[in-house]
RODODREN-873505 format. One line per 8 residues: number of its first residue (from 1); for each residue x, y, z of N, C-alpha, C, O, CB. Coordinates in Angstrom, 3 decimals, always signed. Atoms other than C-alpha are relative to their C-alpha. Glycine has a CB too. Layout:
NUM> X Y Z X Y Z X Y Z X Y Z X Y Z | ...;
% end
This chain:
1> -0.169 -0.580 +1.319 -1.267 +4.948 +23.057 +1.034 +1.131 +0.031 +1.665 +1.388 -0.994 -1.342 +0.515 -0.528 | -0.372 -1.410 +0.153 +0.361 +8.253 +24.194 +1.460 -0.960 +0.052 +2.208 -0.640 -0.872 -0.534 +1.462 +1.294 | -1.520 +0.689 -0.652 +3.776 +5.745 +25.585 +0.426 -0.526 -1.883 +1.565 -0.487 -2.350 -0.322 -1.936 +1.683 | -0.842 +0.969 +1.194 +4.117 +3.919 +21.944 +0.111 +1.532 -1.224 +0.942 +1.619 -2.129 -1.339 -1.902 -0.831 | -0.078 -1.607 +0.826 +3.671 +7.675 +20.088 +1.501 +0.907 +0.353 +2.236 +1.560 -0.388 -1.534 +1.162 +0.705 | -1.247 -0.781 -0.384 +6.484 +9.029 +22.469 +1.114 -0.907 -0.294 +2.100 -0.225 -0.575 +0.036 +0.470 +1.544 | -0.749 +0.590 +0.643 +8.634 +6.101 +21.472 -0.037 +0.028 -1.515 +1.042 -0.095 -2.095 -0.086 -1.027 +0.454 | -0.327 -0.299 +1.522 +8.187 +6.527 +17.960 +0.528 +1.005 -0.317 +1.485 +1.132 -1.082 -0.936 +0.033 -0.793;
9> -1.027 -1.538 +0.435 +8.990 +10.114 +17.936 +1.216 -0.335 +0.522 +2.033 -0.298 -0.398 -0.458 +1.676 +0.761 | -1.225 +0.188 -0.123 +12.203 +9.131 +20.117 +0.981 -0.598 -0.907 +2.177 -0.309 -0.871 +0.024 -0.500 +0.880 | -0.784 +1.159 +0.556 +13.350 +6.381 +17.692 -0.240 +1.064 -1.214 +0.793 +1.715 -1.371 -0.590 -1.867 +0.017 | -0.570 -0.828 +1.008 +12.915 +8.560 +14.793 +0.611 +1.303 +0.188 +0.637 +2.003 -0.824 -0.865 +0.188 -0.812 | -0.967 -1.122 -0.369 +14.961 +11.446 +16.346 +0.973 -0.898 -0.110 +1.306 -0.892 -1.295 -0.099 +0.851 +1.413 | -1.166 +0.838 -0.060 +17.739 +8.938 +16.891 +0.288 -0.637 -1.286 +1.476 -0.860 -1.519 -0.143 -1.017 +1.022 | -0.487 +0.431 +0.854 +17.522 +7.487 +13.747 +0.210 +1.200 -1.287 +0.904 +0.768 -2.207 -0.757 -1.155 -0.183 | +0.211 -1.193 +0.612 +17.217 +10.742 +11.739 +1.330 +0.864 +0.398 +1.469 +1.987 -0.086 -1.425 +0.635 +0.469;
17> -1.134 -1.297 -0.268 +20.660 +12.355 +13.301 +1.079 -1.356 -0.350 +2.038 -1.225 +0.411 +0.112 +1.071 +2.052 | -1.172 +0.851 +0.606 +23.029 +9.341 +11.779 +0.087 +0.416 -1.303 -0.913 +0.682 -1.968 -0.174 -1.568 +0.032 | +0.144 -0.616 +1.303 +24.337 +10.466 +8.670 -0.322 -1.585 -0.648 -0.533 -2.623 -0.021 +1.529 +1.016 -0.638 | +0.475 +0.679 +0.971 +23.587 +8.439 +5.482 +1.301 -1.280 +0.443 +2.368 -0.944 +0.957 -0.073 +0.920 -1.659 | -1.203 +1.055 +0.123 +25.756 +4.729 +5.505 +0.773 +0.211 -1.615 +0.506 +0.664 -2.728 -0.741 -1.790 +0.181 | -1.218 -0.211 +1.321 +28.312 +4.816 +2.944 +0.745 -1.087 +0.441 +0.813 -1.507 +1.596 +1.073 +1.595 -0.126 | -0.467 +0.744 +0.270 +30.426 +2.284 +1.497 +1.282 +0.205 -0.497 +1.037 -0.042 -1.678 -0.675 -0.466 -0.496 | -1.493 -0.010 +0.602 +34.436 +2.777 +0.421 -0.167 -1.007 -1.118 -0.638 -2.143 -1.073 +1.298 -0.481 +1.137;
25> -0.315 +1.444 +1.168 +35.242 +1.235 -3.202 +1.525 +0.908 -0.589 +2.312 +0.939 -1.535 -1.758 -0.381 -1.795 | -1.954 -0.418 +0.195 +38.509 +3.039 -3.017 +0.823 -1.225 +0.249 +0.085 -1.873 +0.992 +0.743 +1.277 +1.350 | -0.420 +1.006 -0.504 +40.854 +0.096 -2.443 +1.299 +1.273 +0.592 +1.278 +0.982 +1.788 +0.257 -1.497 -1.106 | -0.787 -0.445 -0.737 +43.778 +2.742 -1.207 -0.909 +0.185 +1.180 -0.690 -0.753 +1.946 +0.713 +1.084 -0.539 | +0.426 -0.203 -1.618 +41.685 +3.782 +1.987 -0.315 -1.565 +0.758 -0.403 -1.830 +1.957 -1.638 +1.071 +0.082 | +0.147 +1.602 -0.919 +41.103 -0.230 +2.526 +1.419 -0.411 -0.010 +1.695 -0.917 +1.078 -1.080 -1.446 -0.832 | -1.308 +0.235 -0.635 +44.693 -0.858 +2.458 +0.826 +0.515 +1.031 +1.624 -0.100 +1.738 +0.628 +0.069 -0.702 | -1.317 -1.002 -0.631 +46.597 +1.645 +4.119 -0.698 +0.511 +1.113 -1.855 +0.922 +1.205 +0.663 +1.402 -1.042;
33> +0.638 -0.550 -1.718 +46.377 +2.587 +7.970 -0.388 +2.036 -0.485 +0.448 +2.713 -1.084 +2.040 -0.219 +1.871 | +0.199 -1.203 -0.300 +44.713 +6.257 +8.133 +0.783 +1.078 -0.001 +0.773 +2.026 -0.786 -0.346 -0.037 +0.845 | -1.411 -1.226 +0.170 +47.828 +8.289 +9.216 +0.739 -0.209 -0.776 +1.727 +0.525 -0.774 +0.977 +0.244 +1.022 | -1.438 -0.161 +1.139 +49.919 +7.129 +6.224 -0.080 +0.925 -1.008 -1.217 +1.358 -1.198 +0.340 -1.307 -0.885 | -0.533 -0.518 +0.886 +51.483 +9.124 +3.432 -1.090 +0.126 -0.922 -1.720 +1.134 -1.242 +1.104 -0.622 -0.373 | +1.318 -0.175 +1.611 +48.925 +7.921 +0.428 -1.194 -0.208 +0.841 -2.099 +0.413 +0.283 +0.006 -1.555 -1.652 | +1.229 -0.578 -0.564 +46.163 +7.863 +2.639 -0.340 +0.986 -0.083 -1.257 +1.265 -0.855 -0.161 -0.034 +0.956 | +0.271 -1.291 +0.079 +46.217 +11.142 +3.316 +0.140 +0.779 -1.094 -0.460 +1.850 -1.011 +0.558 +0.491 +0.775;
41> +0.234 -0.142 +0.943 +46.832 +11.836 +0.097 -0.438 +0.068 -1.410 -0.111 +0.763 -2.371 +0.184 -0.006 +0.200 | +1.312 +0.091 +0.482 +44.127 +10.741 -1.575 -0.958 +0.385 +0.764 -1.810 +1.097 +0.232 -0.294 -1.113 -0.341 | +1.259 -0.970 -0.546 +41.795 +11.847 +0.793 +0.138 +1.421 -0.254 -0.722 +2.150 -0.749 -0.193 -0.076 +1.568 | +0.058 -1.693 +0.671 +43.091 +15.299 +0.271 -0.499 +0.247 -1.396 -1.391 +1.087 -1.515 +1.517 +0.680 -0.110 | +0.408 +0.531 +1.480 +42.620 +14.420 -3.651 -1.438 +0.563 +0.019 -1.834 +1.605 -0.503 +0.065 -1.850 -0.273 | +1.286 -0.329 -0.052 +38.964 +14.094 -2.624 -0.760 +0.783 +0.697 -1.974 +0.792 +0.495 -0.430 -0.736 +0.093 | +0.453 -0.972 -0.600 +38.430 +16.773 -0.229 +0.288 +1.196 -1.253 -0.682 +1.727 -1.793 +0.714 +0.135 +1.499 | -0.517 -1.092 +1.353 +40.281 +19.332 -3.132 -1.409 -0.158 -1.187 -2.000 +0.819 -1.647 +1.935 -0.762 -0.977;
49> +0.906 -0.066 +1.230 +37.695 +18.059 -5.818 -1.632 -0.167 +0.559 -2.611 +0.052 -0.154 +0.465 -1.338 -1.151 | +1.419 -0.233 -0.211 +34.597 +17.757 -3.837 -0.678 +1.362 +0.585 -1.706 +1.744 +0.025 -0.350 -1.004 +0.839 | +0.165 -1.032 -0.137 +34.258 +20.891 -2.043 -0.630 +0.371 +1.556 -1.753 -0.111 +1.704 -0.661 +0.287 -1.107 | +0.402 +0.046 -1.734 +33.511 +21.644 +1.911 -1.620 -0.132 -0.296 -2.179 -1.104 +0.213 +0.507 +1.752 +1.158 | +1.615 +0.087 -0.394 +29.631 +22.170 +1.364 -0.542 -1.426 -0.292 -1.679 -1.679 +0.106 -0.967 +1.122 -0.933 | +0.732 +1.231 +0.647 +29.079 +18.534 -0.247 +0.526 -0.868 +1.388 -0.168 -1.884 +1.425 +0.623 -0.624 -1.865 | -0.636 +0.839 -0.902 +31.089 +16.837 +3.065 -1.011 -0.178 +0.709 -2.008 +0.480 +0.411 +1.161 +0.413 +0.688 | +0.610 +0.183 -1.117 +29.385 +15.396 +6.226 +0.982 -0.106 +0.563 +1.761 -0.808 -0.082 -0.887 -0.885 +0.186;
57> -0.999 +0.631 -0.396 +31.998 +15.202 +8.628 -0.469 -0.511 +1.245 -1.542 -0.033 +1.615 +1.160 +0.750 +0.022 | +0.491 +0.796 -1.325 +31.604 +12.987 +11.989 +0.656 -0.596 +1.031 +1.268 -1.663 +1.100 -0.616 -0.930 -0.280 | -1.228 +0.297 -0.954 +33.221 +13.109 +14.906 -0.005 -1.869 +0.383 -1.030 -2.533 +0.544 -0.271 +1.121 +1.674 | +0.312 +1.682 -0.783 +34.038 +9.139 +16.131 +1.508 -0.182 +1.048 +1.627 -1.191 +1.743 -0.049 -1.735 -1.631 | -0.545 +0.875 -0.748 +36.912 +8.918 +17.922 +1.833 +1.512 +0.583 +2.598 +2.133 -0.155 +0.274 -1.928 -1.304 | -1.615 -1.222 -0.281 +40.279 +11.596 +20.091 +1.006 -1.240 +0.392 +0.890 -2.368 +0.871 -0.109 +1.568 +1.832 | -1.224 +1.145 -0.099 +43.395 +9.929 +20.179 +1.320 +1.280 +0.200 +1.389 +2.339 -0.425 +0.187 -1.275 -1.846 | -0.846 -0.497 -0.658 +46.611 +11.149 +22.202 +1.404 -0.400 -0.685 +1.913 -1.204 +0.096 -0.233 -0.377 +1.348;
65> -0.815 +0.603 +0.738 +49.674 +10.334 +19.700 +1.010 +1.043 +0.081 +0.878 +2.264 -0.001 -0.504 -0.433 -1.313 | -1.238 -1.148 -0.035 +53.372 +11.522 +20.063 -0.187 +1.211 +0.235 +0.384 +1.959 -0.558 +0.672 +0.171 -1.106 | +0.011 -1.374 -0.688 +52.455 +14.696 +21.959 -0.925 +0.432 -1.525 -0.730 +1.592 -1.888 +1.889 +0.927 +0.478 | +1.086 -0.297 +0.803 +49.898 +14.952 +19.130 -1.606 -0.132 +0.423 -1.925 -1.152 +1.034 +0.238 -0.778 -1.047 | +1.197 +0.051 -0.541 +46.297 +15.544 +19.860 -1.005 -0.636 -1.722 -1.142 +0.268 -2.546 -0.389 +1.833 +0.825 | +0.822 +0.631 +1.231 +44.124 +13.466 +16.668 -1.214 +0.170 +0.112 -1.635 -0.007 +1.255 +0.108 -1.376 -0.232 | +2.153 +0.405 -0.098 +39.925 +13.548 +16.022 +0.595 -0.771 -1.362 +1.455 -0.481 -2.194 -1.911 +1.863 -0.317 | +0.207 +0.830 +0.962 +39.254 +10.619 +13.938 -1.532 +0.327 -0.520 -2.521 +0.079 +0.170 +0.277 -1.446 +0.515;
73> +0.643 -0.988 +0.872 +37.041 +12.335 +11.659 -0.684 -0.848 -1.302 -0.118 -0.808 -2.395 +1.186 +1.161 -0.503 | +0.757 +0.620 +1.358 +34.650 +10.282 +9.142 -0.969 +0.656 -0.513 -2.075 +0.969 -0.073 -0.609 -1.247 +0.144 | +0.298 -0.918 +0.679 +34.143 +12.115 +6.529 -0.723 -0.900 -1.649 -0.316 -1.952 -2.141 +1.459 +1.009 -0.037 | +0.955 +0.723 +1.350 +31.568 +11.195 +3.143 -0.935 +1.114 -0.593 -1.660 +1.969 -0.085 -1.163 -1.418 +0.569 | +1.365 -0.335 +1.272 +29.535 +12.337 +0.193 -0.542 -1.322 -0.880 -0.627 -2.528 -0.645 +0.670 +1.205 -1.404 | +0.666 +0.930 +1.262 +28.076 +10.762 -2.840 +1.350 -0.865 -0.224 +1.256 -2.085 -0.094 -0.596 +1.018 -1.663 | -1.417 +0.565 +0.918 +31.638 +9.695 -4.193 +1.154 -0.616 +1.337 +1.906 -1.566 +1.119 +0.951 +1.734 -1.116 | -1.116 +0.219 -1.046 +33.871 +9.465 -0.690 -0.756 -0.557 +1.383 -1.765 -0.028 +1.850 +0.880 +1.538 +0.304;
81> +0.429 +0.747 -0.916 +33.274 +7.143 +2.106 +1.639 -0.425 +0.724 +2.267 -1.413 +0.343 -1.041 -1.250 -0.691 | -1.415 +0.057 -0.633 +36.843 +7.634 +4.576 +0.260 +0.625 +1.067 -0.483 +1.540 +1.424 +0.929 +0.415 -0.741 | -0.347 -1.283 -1.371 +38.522 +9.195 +7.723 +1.257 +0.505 -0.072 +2.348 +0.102 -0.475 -0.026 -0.563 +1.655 | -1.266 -0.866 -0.020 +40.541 +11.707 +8.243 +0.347 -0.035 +1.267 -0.557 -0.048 +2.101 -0.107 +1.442 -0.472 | -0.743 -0.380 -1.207 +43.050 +12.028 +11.157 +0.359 +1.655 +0.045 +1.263 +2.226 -0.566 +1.382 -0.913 +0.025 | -0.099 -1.375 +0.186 +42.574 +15.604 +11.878 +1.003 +0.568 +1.344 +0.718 +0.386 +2.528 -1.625 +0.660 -0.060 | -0.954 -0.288 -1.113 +45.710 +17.154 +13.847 -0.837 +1.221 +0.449 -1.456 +2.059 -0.206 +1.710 +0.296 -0.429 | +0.435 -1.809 -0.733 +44.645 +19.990 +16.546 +1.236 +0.127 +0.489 +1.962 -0.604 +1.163 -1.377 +0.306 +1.488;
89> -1.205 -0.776 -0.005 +47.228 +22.366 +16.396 -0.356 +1.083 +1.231 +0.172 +1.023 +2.342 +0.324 +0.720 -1.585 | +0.776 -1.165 -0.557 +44.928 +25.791 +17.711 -1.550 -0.357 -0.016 -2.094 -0.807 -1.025 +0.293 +1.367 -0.890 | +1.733 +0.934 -0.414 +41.068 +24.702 +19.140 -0.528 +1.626 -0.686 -1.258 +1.634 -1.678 -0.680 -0.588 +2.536 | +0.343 -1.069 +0.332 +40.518 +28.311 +18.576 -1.352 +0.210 +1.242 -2.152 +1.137 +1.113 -0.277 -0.016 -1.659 | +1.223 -0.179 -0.572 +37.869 +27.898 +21.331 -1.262 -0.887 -0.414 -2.117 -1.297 +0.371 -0.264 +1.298 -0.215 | +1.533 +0.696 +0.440 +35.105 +26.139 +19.375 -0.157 -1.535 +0.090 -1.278 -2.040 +0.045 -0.355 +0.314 -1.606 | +0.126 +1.503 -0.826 +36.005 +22.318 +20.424 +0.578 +0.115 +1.212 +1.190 -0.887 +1.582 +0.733 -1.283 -0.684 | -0.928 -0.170 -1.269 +37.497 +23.541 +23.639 -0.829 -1.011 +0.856 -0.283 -1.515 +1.837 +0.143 +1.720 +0.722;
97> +0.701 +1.299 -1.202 +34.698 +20.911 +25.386 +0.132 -1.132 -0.836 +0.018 -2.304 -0.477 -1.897 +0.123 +0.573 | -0.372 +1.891 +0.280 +35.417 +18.249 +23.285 +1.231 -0.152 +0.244 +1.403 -1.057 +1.060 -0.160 -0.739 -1.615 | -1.548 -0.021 -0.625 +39.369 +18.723 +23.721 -0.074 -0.578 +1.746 +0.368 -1.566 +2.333 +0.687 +1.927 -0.067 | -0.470 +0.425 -1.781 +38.993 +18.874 +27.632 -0.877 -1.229 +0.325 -0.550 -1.876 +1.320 -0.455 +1.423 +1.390 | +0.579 +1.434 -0.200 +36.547 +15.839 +27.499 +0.521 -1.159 -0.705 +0.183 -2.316 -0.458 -1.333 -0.010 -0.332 | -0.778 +1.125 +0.664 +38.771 +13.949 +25.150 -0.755 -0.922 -0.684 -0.605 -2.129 -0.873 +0.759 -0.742 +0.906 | +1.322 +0.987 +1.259 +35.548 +13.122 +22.749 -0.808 -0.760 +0.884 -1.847 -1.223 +0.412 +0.753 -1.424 -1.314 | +0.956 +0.759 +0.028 +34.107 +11.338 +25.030 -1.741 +0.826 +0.743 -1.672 +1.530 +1.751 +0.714 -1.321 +0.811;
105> +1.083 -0.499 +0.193 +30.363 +12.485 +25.109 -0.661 +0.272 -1.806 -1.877 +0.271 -1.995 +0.236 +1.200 +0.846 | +0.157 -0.419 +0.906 +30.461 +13.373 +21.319 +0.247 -0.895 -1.306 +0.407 -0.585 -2.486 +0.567 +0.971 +0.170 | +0.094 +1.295 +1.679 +30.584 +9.951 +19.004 -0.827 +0.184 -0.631 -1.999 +0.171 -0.255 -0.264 -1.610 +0.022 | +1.129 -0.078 +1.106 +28.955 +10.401 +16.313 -0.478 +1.670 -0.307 -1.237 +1.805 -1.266 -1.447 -0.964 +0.615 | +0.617 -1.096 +0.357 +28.249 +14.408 +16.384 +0.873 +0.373 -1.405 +1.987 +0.081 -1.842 -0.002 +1.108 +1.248 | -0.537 -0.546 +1.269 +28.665 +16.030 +13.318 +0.121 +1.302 +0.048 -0.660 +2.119 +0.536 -0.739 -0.290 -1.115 | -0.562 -1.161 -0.289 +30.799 +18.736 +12.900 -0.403 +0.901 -1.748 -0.262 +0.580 -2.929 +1.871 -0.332 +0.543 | +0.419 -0.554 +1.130 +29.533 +21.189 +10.625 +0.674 +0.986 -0.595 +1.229 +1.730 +0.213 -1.059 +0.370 +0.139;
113> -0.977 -0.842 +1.356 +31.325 +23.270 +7.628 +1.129 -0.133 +0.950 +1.246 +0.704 +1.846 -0.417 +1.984 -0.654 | -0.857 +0.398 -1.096 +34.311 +21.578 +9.537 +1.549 +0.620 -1.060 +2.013 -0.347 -1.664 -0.200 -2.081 +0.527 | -1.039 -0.864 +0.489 +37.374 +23.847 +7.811 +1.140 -1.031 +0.531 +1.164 -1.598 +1.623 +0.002 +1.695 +0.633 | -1.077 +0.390 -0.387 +40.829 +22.306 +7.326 +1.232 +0.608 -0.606 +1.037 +1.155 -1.691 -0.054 -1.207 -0.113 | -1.334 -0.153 +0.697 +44.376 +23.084 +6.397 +0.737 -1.420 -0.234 +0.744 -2.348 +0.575 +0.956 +0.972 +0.899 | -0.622 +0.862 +0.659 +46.375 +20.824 +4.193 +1.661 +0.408 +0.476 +2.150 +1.484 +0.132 -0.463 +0.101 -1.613 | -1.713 -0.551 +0.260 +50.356 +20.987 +5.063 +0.164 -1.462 -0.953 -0.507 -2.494 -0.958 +1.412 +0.176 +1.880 | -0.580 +1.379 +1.450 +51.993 +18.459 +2.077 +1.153 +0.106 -0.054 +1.556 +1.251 -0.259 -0.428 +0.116 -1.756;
121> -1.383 -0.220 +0.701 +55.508 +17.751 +1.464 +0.269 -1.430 -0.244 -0.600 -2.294 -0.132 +1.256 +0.813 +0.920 | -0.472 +1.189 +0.443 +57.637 +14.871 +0.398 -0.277 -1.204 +0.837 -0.552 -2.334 +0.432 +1.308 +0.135 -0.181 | -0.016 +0.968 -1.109 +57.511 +13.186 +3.778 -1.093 -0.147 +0.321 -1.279 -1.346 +0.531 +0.687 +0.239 +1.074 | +1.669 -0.024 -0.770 +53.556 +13.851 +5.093 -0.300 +0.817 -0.924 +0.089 +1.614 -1.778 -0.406 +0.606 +1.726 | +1.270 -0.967 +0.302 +50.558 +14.770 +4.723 -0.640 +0.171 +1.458 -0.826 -0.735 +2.270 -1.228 -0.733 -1.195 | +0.711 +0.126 -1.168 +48.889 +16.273 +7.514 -1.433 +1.226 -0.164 -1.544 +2.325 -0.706 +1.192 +0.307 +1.365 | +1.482 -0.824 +0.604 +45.135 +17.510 +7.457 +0.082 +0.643 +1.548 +0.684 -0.002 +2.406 -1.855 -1.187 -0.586 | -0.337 -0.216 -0.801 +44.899 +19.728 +10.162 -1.132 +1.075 +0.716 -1.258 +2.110 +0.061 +1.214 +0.212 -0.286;
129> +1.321 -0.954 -0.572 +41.868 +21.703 +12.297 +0.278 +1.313 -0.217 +1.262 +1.948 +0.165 -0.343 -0.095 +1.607 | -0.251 -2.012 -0.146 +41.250 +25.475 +11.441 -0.919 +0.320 +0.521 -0.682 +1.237 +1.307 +0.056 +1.125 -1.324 | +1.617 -0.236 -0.440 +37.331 +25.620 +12.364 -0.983 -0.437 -0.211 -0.872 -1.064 -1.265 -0.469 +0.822 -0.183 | +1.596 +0.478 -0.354 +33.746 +24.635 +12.892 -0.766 +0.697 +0.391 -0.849 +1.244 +1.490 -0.241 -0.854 +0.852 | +1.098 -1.020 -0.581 +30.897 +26.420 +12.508 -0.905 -0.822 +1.016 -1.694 -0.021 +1.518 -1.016 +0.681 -1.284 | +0.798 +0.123 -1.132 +28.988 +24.168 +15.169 +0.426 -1.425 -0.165 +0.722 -2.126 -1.132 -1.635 +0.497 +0.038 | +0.297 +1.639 -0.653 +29.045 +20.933 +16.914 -1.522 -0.819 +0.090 -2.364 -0.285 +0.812 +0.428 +0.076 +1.634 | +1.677 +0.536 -0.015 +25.644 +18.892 +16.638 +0.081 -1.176 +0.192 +0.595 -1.928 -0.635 -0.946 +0.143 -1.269;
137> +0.014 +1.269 -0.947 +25.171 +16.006 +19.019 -1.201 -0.434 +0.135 -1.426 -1.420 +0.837 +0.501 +0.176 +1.349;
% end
């Protein structure tokens, strides 16, 4: 009895730290690769009008691009179901172990009140790491 009790509590810890599933009915984020132009500029769209406290964001994936360092960053509320390619510019210290582990240990943690900067011009869009109040794995 005590063995099928400690598996139940395990399996609902594990299932209890996935955020909610979400569904995209954007058709721009189903067309267009991630790092492009209107990608990123509609996701900014919906980061601008929803507001950092309504986000979940979730780490899934570091990627090493043109002397660029990327977190593939899936990000959702009620209304947005998408990822962001988040450039690290300055770690500032607070992913300095996911940087030197290169994500791997941390699929799926969610990065909490995950702060970004927008740069925008004619040519890009680039969303870009400023801070995280905590990592939760």
């Amino acid at each position: 009895m005590k063995n099928y009790f400690t598996f139940f509590c395990l399996a609902l810890t594990f299932i209890s730290c996935d955020p909610p599933e979400c569904h995209n009915t954007n058709p721009i984020f189903d067309t267009n690769p991630t790092e492009s132009k209107v990608y990123q500029d509609e996701l900014v769209k919906h980061l601008k009008a929803a507001g950092n406290s309504e986000l979940i964001y979730t780490f899934e994936s570091y990627v090493e691009k043109d002397r660029d360092t990327l977190l593939y960053v899936h990000v959702q509320n009620d209304s947005l179901c998408a990822w962001a390619a988040v450039k690290v510019v300055n770690s500032n210290g607070k992913i300095e172990n996911l940087l030197k582990n290169k994500g791997k240990g941390y699929n799926g943690a969610i990065l909490k009140n995950l702060q970004l900067q927008i740069v925008q011009d004619s040519l890009k869009t680039e969303v870009i790491y400023k801070d995280v109040d905590a990592i939760i794995d």
